[in-house]
N, C-alpha and C positions, 0 to 999 in steps of 0.2 A: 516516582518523583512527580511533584504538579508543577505542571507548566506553567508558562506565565500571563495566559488567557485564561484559568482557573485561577489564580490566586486575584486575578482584578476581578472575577466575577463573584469568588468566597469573600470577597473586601466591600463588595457592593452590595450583598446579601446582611453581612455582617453590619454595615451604618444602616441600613432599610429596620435590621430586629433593632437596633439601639433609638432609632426613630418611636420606633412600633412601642418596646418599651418606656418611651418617655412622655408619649400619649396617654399611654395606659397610666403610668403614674401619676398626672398630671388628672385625669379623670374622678381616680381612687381619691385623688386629695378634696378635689371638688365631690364625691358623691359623701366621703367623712364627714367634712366640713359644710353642710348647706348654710347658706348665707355668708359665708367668710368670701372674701378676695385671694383667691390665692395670686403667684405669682407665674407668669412662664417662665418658664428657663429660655425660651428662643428668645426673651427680648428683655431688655433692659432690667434692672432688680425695681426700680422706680416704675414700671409701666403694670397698672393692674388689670385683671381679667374680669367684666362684671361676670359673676356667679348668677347662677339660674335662679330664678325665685323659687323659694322654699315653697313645701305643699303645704296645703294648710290642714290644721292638724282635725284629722278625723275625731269626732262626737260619738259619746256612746250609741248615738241614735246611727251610726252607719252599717247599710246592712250587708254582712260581710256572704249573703246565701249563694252567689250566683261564686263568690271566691271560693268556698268549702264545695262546694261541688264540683268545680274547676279539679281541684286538690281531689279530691275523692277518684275521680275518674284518673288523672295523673298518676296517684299511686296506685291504681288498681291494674295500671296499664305496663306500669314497672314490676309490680307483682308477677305478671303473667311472664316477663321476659324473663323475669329472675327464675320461676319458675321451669322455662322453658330452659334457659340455658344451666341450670341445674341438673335435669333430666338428659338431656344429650351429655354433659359430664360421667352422670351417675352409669349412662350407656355405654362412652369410651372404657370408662374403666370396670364394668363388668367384660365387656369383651378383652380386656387385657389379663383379667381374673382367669377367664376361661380357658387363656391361651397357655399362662403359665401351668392352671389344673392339668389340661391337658397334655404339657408336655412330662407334668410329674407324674402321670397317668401314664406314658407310652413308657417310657423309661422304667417302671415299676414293672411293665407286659413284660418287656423287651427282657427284663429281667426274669420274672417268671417264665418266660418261654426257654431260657438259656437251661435254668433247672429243670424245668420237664424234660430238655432234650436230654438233658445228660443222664436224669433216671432211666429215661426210656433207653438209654445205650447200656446203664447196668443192669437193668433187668433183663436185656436179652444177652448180655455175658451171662448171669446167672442161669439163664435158661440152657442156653449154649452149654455148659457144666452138668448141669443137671439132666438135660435129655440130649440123646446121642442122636438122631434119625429116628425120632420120635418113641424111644425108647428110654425107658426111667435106669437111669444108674443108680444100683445100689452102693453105698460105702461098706468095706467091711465092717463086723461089728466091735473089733478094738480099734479102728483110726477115730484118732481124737474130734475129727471132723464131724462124724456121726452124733456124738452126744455117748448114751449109757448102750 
């Protein structure tokens, strides 16, 4: 539950964004509209705000070099992040790649080893059958065992 020293302090945070917001909108309206009046909302509908004077409007003759290089080096420097945090990405998830290979990998051993042990236990029954104290057991030669 919130108490009621947090709910006056989320109340006081909460008119501060609605402030914050109504700056901001009041901005947006002024940066849309250069030259117009807009109005505040904090005062009167009759009380207008002078607006900033407009820029004046740039000539084909303006030289835009020192901006395009600005821009150049800006995206060149977002390139390398992107870059960069691409790379440590592509890293996490090769190590996640390797972990899962891996575990399909011990499981495939763990599995091949399960059948080698158990050959290796029939072949020394077989053997056990077949040699007595190192001595070859013959089958007669009519038990079906033997063959012809």
């Amino acid at each position: 539950m919130i108490d009621e020293e947090t709910r006056r302090h989320l109340a006081d945070l909460y008119r501060e964004q609605d402030r914050l917001f109504s700056e901001h909108a009041e901005w947006t309206v002024q940066r849309q509209a250069p030259g117009a009046s807009p109005v505040r909302k904090s005062q009167p509908d009759d009380a207008m705000v002078d607006a900033p004077e407009p820029e004046p409007n740039m000539s084909a003759e303006t030289d835009w070099a020192k901006w395009e290089e600005w821009m150049t080096g800006h995206k060149n420097l977002l390139r390398e992040e992107m870059l960069e945090a691409c790379g440590e990405a592509m890293g996490m998830l090769a190590v996640e790649i390797k972990k899962d290979m891996r575990a399909e990998r011990d499981a495939e051993m763990l599995k091949l080893k399960s059948e080698i042990s158990e050959l290796k236990g029939r072949v020394d029954v077989l053997l056990g059958l077949v040699t007595r104290s190192g001595d070859i057991v013959s089958l007669p030669k009519g038990d079906w065992r033997r063959g012809a």
